[in-house]
N, C-alpha and C positions, 0 to 999 in steps of 0.2 A: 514443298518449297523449303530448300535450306535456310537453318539460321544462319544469318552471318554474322560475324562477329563484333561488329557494328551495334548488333540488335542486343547483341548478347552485353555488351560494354553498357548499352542504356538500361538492359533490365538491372544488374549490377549495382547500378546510380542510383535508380527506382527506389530499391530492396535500402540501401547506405541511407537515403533521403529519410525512407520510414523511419529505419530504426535509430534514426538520429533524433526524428519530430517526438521520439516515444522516450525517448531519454531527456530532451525538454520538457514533456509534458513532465515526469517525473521529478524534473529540476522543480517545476510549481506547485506540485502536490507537496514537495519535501516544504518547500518554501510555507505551503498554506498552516503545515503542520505546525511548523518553527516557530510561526508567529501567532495560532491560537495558544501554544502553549506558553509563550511570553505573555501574553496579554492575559490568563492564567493568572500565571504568577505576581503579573505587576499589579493586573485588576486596570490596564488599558482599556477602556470599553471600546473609544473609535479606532482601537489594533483589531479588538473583536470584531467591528461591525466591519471592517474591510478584508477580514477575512471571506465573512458573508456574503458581501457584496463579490469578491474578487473569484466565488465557486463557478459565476459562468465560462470564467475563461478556461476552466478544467473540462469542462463541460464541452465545451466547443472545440476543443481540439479534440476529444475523443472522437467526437462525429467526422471531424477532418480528415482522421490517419483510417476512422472505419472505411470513410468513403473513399480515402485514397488504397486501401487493401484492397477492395472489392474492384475499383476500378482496375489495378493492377490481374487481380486473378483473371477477370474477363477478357484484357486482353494479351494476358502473355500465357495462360492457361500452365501454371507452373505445375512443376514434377516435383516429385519426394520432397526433398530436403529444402526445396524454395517453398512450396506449397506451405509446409512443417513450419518456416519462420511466417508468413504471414500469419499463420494460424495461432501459430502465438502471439503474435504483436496484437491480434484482435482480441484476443483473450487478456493480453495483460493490459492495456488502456480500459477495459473495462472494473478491470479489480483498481487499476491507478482512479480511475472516475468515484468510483466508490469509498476508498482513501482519501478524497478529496469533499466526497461527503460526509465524511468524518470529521473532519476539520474543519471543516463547516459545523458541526452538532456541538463539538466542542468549544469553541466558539460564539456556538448561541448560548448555551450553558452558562458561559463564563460570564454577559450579558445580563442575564437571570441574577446567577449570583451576588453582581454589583451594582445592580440597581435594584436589588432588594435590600440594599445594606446590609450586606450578611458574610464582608470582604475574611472572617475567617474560615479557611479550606480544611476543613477536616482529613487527614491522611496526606499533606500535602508533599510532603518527602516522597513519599512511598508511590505516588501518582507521578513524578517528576522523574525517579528512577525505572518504572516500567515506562515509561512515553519515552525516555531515554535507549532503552532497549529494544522498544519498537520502531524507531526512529534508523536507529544505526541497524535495523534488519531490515528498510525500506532502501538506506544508502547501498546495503551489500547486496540487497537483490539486483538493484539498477546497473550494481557492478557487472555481477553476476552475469546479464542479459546484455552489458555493452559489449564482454569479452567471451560469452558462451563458457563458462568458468564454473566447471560442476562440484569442485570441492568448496567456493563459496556459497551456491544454492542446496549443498547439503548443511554446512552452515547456517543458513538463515532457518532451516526446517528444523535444526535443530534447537536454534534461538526462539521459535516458536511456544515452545515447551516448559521455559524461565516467563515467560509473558503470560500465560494461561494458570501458569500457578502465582505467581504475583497477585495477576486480576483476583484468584478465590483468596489472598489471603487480606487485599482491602476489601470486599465482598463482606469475608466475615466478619472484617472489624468496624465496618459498617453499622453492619447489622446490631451487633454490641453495642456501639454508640447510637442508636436508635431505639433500642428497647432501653439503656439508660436513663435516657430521657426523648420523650415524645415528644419535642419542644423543636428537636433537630432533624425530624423524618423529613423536613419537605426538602433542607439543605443537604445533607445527607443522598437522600436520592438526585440531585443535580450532582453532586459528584461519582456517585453511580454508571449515571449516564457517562460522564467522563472516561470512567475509568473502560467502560465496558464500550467505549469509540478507541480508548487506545487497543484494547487486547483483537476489536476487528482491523483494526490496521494491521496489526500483527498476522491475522490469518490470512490477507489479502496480500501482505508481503510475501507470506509462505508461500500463497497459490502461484506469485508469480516466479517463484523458486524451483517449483516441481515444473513447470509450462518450457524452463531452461534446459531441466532435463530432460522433457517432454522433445524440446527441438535436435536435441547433441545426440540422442538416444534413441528417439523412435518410441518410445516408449511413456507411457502415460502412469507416472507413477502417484497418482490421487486417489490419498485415500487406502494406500498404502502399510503405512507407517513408517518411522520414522527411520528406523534402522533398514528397509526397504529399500528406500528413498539413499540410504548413506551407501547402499552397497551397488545399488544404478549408478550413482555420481562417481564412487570413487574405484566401482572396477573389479571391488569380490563380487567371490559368487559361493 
């Protein structure tokens, strides 16, 4: 049976529809992030606790755009490079779900914090400049995946790498300020957690970087490395 072009014009629409719902979901998860890390700093508990509350709605659009993938594959049974964007779109709602349980953790953290009465944040510059960073590398991935834009997804991979050394250097000083005094481990480690929700936001941002180049390329470059990853996206060889 021919396709007709008809059919072709609705699969089109289908394919536009998903990766539209995937870049809103992404709108909420930025959103979730923005506003645990406000209520952070302000020490907002009911900004925290509606963050918490607001994770189902991340939650549930995942299952939506899964269920709308799979129902697409089953009945248009796509080829190569249609096949390739679903396959990312279900890949990266899942890394965005999981970003969005981040911001959730964060959140509850912050919770913790201010109703123990404990509203001073140890390293709180230094937590605000990396969520900073991982933040504006959740923005450029989203970009990334609206416009298939392999010189920004080598960028965010790259941004990776500022995020992971940041996280060891509050880690260490952490650590410092808890053997100074034993008085500070139990706060101390609620900013731990903190810290070590922003730096998986950051590897979750990555994944959906490499998934970009994964669709433009064919090519599965996870796990790679970094310079790997820059020579996919931008065309050495």
């Amino acid at each position: 049976m021919p396709t007709s072009e008809h059919t072709l014009k609705q699969f089109d629409t289908e394919l536009e529809a998903v990766r539209s719902r995937v870049l809103q979901m992404g709108g909420l998860v930025e959103e979730q992030i923005v506003r645990a890390l406000d209520a952070l700093s302000s020490g907002n508990i009911q900004l925290a606790a509606r963050v918490v509350e607001e994770d189902h709605r991340v939650n549930a659009l995942e299952v939506a755009i899964d269920e709308e993938c799979s129902t697409i594959i089953a009945r248009r049974q796509p080829a190569a490079v249609d096949l390739r964007m679903l396959m990312m779109v279900v890949k990266t709602i899942t890394d965005l779900e999981r970003i969005g349980d981040e911001a959730a953790k964060i959140a509850r953290m912050t919770q913790l914090i201010y109703e123990a009465d404990r509203p001073y944040v140890p390293r709180a510059t230094e937590i605000r400049h990396v969520a900073d960073i991982a933040l504006g590398m959740l923005r450029n991935t989203l970009d990334a995946f609206a416009r298939l834009d392999l010189t920004v997804a080598a960028k965010v991979v790259r941004q990776d790498e500022q995020v992971d050394q940041a996280f060891s250097g509050i880690l260490r000083q952490l650590i410092t300020f808890m053997m100074e005094d034993p008085r500070t481990i139990s706060h101390a480690i609620e900013i731990l957690f903190i810290a070590k929700a922003i730096e998986r936001i950051g590897d979750h941002a990555k994944n959906m970087s490499e998934y970009v180049v994964y669709m433009v390329k064919g090519k599965d470059v996870r796990h790679t490395g970094v310079e790997a990853v820059e020579r996919e996206a931008l065309g050495h060889h």
